[in-house]
PDB file of N, CA, C and O in Angstrom:
ATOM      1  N   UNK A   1       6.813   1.329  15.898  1.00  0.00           N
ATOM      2  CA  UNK A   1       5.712   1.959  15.179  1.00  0.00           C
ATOM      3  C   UNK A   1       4.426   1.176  15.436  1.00  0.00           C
ATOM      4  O   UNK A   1       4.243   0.000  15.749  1.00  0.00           O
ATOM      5  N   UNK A   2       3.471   2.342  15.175  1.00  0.00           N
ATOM      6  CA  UNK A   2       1.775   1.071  15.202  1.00  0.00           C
ATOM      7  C   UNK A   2       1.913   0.630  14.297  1.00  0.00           C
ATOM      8  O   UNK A   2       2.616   0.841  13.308  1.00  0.00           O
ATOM      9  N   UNK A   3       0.776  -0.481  14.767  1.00  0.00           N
ATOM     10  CA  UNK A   3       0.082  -1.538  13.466  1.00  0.00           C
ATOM     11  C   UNK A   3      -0.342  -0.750  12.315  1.00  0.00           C
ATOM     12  O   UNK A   3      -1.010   0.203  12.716  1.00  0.00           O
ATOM     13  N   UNK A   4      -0.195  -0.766  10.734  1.00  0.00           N
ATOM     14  CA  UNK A   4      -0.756   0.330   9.904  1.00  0.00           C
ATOM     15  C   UNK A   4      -2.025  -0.155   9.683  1.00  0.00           C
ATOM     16  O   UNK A   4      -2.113  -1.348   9.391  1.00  0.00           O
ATOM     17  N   UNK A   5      -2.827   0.375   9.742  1.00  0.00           N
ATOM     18  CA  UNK A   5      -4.273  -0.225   9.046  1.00  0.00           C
ATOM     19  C   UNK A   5      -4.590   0.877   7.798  1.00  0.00           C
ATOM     20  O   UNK A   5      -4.497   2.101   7.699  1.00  0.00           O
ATOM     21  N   UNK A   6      -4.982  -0.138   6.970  1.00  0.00           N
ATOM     22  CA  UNK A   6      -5.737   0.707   5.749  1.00  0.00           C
ATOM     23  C   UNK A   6      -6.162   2.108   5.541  1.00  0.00           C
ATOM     24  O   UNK A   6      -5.772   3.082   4.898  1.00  0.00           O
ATOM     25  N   UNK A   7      -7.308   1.749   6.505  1.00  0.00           N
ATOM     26  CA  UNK A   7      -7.698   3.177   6.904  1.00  0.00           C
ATOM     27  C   UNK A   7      -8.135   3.144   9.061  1.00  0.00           C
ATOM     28  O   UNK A   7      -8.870   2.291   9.559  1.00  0.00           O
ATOM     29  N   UNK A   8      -7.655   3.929   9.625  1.00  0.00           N
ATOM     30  CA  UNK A   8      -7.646   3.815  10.774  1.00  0.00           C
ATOM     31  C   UNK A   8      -8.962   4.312  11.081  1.00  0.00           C
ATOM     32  O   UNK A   8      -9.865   4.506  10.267  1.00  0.00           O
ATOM     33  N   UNK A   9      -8.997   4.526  12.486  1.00  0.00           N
ATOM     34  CA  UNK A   9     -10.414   4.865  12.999  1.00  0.00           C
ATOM     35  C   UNK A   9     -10.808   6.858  12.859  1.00  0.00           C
ATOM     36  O   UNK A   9     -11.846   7.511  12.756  1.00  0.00           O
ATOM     37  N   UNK A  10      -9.257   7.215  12.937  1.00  0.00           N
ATOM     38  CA  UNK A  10      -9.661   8.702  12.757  1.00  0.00           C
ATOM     39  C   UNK A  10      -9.775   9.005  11.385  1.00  0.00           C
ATOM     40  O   UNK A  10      -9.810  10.224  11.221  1.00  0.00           O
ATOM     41  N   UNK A  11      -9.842   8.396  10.395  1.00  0.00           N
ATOM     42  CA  UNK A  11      -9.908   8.628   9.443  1.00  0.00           C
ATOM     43  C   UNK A  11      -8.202   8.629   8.145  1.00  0.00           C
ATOM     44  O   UNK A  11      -8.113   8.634   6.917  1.00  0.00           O
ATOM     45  N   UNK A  12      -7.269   8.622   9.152  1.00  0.00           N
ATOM     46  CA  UNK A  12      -5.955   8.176   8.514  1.00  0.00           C
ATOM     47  C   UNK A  12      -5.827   7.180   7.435  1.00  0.00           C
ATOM     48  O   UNK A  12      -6.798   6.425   7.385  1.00  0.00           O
ATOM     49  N   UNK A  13      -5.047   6.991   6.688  1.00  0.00           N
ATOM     50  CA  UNK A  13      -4.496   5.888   5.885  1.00  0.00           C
ATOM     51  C   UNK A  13      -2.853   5.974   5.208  1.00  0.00           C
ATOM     52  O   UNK A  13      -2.006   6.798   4.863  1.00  0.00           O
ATOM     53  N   UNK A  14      -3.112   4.390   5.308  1.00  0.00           N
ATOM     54  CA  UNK A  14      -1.874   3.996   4.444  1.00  0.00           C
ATOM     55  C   UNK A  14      -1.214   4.430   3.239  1.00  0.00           C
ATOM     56  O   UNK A  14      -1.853   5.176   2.497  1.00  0.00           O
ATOM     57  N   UNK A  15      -0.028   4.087   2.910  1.00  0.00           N
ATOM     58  CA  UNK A  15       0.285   4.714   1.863  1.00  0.00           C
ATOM     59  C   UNK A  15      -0.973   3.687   0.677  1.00  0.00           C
ATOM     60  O   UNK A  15      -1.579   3.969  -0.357  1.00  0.00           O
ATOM     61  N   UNK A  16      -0.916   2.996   1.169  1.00  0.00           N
ATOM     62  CA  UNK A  16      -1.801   1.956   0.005  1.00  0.00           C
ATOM     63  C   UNK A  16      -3.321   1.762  -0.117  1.00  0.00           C
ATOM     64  O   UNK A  16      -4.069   1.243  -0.945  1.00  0.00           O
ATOM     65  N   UNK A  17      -3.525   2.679   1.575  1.00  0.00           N
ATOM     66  CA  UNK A  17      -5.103   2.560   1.785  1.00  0.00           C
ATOM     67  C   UNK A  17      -6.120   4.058   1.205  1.00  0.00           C
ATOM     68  O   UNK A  17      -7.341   4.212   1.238  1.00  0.00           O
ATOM     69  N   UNK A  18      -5.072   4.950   0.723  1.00  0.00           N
ATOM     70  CA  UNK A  18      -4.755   5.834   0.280  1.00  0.00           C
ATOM     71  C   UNK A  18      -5.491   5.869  -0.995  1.00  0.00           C
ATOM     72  O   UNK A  18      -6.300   6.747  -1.294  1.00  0.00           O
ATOM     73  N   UNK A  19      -5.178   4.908  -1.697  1.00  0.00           N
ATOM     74  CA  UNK A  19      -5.085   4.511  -3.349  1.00  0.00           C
ATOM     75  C   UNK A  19      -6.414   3.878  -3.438  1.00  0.00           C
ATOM     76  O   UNK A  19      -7.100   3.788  -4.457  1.00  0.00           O
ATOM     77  N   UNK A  20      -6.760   3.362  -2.013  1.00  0.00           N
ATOM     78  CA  UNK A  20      -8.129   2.380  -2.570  1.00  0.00           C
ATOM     79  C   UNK A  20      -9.375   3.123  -2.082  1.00  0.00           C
ATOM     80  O   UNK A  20      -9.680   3.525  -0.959  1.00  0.00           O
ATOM     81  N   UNK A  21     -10.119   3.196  -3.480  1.00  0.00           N
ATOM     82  CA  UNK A  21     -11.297   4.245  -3.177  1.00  0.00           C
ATOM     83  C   UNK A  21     -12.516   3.573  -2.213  1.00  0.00           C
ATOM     84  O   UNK A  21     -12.937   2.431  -2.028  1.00  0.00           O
ATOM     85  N   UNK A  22     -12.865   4.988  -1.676  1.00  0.00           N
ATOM     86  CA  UNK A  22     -13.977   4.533  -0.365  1.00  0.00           C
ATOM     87  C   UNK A  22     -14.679   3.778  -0.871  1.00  0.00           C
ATOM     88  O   UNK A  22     -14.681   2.651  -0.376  1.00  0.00           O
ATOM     89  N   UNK A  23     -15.692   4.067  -2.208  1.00  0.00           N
ATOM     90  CA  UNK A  23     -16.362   2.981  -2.621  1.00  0.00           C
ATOM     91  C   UNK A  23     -15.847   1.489  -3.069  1.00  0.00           C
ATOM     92  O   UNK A  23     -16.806   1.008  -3.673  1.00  0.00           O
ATOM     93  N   UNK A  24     -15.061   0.788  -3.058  1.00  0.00           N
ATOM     94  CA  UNK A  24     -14.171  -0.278  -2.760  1.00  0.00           C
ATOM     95  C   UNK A  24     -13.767  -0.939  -1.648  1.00  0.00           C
ATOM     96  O   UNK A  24     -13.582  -2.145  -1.489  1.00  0.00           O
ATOM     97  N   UNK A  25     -13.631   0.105  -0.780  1.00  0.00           N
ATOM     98  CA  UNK A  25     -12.847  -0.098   0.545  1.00  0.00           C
ATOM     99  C   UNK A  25     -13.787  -0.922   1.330  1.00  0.00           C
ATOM    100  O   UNK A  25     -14.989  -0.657   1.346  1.00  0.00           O
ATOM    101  N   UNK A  26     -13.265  -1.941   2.000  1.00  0.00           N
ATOM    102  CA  UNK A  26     -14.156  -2.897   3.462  1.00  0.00           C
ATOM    103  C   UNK A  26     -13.054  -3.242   4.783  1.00  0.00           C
ATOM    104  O   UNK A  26     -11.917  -3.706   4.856  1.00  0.00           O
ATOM    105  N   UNK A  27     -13.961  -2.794   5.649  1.00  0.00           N
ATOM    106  CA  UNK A  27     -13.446  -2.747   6.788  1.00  0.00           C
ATOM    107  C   UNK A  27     -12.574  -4.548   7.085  1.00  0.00           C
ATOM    108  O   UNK A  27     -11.732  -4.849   7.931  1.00  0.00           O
ATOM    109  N   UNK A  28     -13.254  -5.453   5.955  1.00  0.00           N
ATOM    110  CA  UNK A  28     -12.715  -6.523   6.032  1.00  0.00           C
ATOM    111  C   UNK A  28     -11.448  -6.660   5.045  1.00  0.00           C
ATOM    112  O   UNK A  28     -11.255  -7.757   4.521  1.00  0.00           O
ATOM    113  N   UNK A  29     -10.591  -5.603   4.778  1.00  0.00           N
ATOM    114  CA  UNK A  29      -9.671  -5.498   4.474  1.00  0.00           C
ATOM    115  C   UNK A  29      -8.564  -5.578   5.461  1.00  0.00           C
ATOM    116  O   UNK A  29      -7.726  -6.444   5.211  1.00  0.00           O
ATOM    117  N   UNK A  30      -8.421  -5.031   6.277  1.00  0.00           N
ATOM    118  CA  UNK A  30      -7.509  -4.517   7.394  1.00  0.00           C
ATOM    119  C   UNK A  30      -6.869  -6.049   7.462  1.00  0.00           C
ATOM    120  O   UNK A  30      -7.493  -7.101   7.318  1.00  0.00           O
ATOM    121  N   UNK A  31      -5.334  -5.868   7.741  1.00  0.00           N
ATOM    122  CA  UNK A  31      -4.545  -6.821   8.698  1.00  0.00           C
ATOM    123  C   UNK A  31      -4.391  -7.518   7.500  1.00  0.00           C
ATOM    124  O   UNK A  31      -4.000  -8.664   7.718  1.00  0.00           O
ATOM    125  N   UNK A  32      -4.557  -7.254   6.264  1.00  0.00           N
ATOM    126  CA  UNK A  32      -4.199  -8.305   5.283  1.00  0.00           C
ATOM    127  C   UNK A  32      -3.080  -7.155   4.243  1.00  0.00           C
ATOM    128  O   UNK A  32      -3.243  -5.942   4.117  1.00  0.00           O
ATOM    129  N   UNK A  33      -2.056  -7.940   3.660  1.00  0.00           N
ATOM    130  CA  UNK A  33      -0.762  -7.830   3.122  1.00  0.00           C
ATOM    131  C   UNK A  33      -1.762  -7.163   1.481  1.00  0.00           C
ATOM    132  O   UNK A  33      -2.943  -7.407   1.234  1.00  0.00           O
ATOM    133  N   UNK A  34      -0.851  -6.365   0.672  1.00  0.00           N
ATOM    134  CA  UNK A  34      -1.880  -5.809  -0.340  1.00  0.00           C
ATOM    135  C   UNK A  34      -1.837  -7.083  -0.922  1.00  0.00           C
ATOM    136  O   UNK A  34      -2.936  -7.576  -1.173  1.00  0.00           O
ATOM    137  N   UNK A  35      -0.784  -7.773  -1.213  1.00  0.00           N
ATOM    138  CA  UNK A  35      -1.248  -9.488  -1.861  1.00  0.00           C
ATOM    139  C   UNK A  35      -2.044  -9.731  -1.635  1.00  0.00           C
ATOM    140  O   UNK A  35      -2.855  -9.799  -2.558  1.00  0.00           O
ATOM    141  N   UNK A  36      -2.434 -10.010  -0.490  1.00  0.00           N
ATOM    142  CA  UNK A  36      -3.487 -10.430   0.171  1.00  0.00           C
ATOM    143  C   UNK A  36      -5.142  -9.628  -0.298  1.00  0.00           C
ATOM    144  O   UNK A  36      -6.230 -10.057  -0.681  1.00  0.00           O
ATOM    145  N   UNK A  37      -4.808  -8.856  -0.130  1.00  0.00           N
ATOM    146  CA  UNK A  37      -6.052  -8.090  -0.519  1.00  0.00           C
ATOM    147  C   UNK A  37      -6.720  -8.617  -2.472  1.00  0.00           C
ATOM    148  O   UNK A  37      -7.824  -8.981  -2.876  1.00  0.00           O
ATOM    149  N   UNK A  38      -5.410  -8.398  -3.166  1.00  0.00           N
ATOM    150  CA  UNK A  38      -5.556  -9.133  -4.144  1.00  0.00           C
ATOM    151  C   UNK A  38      -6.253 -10.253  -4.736  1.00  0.00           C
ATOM    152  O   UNK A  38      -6.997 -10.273  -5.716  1.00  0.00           O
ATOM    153  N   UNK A  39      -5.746 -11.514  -3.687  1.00  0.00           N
ATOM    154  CA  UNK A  39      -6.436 -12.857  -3.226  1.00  0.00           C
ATOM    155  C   UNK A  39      -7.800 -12.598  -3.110  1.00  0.00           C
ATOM    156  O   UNK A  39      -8.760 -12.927  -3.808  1.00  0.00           O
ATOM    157  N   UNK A  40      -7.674 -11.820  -1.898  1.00  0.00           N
ATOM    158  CA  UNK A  40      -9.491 -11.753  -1.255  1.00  0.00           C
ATOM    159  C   UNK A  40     -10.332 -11.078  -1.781  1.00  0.00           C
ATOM    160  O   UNK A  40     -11.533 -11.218  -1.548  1.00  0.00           O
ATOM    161  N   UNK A  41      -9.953 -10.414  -2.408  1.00  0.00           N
ATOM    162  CA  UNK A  41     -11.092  -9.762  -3.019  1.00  0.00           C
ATOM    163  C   UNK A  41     -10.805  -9.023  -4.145  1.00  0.00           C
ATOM    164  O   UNK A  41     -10.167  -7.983  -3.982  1.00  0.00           O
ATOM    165  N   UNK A  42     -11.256  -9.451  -5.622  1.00  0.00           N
ATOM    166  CA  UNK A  42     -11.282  -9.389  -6.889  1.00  0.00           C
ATOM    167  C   UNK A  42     -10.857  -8.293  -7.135  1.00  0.00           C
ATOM    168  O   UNK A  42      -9.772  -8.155  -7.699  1.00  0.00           O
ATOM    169  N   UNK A  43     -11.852  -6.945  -6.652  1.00  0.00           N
ATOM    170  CA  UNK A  43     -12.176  -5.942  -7.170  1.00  0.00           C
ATOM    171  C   UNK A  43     -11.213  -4.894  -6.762  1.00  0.00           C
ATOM    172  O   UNK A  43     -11.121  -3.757  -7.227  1.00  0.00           O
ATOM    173  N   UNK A  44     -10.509  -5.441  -5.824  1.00  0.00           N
ATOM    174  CA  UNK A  44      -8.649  -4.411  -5.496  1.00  0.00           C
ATOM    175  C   UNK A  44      -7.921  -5.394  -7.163  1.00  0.00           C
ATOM    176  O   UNK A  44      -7.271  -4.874  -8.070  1.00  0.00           O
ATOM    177  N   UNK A  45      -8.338  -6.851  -7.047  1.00  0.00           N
ATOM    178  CA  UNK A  45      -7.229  -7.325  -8.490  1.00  0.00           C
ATOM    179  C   UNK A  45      -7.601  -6.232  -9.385  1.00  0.00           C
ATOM    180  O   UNK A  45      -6.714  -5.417  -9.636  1.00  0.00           O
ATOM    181  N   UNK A  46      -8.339  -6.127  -9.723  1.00  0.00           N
ATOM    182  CA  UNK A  46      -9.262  -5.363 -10.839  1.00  0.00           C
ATOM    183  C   UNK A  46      -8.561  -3.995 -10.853  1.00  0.00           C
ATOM    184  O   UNK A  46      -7.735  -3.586 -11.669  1.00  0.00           O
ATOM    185  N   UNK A  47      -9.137  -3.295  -9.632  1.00  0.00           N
ATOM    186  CA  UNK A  47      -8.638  -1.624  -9.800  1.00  0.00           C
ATOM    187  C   UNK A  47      -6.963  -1.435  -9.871  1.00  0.00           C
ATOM    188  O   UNK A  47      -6.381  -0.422 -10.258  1.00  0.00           O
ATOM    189  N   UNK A  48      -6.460  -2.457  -9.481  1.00  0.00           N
ATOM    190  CA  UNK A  48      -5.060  -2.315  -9.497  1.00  0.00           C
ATOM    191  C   UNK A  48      -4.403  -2.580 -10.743  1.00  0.00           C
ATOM    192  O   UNK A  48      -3.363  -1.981 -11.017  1.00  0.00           O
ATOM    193  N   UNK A  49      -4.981  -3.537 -11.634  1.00  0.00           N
ATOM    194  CA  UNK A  49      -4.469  -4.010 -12.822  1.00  0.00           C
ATOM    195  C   UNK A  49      -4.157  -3.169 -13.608  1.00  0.00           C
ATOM    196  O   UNK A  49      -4.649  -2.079 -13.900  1.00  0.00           O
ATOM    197  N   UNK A  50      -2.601  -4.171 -14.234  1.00  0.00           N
ATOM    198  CA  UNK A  50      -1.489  -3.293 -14.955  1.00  0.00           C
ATOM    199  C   UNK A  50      -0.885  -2.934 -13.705  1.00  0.00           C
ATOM    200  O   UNK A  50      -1.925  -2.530 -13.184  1.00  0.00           O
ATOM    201  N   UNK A  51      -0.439  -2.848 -13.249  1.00  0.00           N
ATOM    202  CA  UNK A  51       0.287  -2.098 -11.276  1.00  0.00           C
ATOM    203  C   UNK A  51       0.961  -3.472 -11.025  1.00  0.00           C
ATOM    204  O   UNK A  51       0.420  -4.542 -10.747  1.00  0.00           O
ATOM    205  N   UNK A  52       2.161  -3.206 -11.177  1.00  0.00           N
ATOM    206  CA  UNK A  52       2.959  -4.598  -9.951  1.00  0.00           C
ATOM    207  C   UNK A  52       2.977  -4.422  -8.658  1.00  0.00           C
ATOM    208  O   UNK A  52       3.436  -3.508  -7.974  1.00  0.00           O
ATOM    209  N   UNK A  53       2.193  -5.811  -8.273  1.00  0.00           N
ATOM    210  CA  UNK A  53       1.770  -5.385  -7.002  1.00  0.00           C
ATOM    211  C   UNK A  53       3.065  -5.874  -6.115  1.00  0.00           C
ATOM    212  O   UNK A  53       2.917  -6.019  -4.901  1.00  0.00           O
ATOM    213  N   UNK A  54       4.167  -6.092  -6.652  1.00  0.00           N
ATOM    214  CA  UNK A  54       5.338  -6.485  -5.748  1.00  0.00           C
ATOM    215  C   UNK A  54       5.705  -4.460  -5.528  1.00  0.00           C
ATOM    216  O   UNK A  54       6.255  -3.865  -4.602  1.00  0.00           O
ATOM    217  N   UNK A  55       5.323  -4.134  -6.352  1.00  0.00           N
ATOM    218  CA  UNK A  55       5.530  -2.496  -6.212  1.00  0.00           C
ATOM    219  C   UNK A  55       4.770  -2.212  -5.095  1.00  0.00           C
ATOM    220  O   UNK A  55       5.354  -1.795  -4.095  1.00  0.00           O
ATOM    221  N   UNK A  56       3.759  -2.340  -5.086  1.00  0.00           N
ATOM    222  CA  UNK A  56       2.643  -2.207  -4.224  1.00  0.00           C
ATOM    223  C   UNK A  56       2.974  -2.476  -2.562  1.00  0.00           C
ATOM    224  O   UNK A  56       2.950  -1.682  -1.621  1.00  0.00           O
ATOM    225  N   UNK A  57       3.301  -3.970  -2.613  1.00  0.00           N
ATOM    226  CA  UNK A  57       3.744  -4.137  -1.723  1.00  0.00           C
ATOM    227  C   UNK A  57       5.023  -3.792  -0.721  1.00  0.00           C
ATOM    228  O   UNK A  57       5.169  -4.084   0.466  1.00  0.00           O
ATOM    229  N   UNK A  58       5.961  -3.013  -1.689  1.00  0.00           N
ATOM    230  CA  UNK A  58       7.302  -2.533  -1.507  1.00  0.00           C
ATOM    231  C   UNK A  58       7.033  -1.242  -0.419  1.00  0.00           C
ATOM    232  O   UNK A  58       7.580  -1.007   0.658  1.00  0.00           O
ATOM    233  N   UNK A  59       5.701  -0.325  -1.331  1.00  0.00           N
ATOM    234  CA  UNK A  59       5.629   0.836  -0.976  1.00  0.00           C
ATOM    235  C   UNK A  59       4.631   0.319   0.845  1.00  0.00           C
ATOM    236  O   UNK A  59       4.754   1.055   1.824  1.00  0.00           O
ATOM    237  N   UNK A  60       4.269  -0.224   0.870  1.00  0.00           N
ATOM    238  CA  UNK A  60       3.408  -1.091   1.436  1.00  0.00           C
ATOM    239  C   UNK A  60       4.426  -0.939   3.189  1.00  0.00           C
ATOM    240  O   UNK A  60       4.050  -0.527   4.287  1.00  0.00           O
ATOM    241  N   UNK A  61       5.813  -1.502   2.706  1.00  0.00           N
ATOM    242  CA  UNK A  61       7.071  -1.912   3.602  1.00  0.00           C
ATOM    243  C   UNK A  61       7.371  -0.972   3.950  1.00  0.00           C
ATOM    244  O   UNK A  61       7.464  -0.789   5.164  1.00  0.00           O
ATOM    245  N   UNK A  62       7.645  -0.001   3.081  1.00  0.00           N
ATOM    246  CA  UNK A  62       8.229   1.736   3.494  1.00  0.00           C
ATOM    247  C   UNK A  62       7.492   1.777   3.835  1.00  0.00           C
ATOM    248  O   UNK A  62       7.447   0.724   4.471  1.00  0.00           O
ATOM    249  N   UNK A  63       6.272   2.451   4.045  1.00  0.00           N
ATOM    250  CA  UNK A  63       5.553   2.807   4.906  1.00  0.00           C
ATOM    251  C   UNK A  63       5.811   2.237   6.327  1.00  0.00           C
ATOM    252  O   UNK A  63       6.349   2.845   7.252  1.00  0.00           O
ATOM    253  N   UNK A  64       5.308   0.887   6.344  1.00  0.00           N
ATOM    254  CA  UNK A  64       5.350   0.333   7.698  1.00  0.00           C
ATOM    255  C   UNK A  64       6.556   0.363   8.383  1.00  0.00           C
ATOM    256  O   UNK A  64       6.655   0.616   9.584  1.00  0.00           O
ATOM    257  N   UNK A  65       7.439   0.119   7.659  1.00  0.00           N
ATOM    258  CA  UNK A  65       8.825  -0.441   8.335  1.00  0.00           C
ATOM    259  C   UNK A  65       9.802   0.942   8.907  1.00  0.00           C
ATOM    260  O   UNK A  65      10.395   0.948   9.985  1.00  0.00           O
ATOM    261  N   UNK A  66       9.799   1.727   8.211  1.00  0.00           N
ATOM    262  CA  UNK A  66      10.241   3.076   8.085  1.00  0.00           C
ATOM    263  C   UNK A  66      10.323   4.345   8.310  1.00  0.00           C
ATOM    264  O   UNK A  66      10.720   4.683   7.195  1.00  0.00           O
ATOM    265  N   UNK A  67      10.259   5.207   8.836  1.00  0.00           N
ATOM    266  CA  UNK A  67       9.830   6.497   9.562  1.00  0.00           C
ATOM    267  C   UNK A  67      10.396   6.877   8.160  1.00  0.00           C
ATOM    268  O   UNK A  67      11.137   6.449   7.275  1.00  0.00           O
ATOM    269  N   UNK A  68       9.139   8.555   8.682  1.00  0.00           N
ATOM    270  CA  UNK A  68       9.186   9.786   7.628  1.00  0.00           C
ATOM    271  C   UNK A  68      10.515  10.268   7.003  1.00  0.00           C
ATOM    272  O   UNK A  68      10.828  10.563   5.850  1.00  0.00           O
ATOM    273  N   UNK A  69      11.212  10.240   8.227  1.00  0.00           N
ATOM    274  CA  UNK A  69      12.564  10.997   7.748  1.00  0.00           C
ATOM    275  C   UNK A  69      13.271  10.225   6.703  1.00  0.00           C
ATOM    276  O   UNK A  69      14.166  10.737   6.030  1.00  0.00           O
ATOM    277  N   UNK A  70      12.881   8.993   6.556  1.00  0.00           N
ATOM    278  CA  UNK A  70      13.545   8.269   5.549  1.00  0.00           C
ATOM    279  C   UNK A  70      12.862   7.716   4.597  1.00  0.00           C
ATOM    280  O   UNK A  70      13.418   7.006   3.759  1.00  0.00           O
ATOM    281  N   UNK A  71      11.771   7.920   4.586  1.00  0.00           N
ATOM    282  CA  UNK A  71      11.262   7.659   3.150  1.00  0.00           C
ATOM    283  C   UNK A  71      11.370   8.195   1.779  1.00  0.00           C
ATOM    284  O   UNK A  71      10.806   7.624   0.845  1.00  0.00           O
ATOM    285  N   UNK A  72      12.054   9.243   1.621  1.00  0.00           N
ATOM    286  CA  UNK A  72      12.687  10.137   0.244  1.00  0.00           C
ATOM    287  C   UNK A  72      13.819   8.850  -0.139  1.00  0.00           C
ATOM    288  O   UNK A  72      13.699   8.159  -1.151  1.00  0.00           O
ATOM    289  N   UNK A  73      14.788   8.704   0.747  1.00  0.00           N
ATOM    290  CA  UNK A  73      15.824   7.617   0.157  1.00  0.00           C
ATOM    291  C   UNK A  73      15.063   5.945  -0.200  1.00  0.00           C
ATOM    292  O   UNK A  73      15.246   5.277  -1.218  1.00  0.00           O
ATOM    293  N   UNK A  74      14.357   5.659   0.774  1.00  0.00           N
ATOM    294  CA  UNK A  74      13.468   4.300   0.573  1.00  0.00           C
ATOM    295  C   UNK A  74      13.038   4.236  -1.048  1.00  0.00           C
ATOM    296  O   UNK A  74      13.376   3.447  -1.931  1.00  0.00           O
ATOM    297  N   UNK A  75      12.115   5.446  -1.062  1.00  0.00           N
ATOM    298  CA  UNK A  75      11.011   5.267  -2.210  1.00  0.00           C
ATOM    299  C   UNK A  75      11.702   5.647  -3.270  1.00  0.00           C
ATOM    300  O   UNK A  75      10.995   5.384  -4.243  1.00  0.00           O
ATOM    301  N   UNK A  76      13.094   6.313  -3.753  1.00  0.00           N
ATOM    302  CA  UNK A  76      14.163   6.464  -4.497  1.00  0.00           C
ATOM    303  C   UNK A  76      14.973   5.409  -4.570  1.00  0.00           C
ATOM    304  O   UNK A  76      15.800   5.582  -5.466  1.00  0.00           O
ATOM    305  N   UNK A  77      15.088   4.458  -4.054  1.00  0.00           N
ATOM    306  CA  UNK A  77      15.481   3.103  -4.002  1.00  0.00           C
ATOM    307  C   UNK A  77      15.299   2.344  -4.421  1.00  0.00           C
ATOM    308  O   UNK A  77      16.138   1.538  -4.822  1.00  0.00           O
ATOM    309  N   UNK A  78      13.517   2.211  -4.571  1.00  0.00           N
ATOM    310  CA  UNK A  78      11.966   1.242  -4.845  1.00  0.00           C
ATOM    311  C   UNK A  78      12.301   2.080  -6.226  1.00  0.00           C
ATOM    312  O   UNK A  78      13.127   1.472  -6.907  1.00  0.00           O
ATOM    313  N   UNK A  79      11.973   3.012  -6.662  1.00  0.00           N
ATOM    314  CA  UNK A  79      11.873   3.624  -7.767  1.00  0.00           C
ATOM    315  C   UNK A  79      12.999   2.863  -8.810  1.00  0.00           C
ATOM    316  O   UNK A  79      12.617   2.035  -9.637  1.00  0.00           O
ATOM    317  N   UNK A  80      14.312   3.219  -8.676  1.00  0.00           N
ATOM    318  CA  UNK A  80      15.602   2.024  -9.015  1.00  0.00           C
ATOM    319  C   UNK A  80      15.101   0.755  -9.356  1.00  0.00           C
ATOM    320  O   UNK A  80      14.967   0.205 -10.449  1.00  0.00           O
ATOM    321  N   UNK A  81      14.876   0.434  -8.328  1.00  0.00           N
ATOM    322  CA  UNK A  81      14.538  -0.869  -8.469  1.00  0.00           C
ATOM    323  C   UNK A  81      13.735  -1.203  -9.484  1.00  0.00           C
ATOM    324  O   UNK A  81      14.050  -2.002 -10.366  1.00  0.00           O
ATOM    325  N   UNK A  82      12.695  -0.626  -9.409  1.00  0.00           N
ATOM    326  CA  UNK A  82      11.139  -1.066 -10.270  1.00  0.00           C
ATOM    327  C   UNK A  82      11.503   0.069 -11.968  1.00  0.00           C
ATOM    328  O   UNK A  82      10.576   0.263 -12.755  1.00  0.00           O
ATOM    329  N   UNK A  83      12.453   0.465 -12.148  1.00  0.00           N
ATOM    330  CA  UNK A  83      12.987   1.248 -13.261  1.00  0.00           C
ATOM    331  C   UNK A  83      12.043   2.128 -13.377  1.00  0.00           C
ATOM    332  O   UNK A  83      11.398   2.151 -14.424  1.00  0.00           O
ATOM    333  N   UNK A  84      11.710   3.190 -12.160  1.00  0.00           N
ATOM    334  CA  UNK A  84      10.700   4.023 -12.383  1.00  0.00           C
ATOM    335  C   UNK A  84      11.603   5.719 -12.109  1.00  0.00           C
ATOM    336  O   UNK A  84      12.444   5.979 -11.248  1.00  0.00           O
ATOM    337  N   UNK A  85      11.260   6.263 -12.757  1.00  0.00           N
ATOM    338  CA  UNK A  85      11.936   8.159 -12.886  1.00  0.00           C
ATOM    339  C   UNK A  85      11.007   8.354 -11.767  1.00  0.00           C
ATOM    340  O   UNK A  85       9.817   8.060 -11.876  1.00  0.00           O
ATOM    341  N   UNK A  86      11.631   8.952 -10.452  1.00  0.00           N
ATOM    342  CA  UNK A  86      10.948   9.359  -8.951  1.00  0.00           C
ATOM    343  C   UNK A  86      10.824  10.876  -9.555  1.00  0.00           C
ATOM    344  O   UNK A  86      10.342  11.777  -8.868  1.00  0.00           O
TER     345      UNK A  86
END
């Protein structure tokens, strides 16, 4: 699979880059882990708060790690896990 970036050049995004509004968003995001994003810059801590970002980051993995066809079982998995009704 490609590298995921946030938001790509055609205008695509992540499952996570998705969530973070344009007015928020910096191109100096990219290539960093959503932890990471956390770290670097406040105002993802902020909009995310209350949100486990180990959740975050889970959904983060499915995405990357995972093709389409299998993300219904992945994110039903994550859901389990994080005691969330999918």
């Amino acid at each position: 699979m490609g590298q995921c970036l946030y938001r790509a050049p055609d205008g695509r995004k992540c499952a996570i880059g998705a969530l973070i509004p344009d007015n928020i968003y910096s191109p100096l995001m990219e290539h960093k882990s959503v932890d990471g994003l956390a770290t670097s810059f406040p105002i993802i801590k902020r909009f995310f708060r209350g949100i486990d970002f180990e959740l975050l980051f889970e959904l983060q993995v499915i995405h990357d790690k995972y093709g389409p066809n299998t993300w219904e079982k992945e994110l039903a998995d994550t859901a389990k896990t994080f005691h969330l009704n999918p």
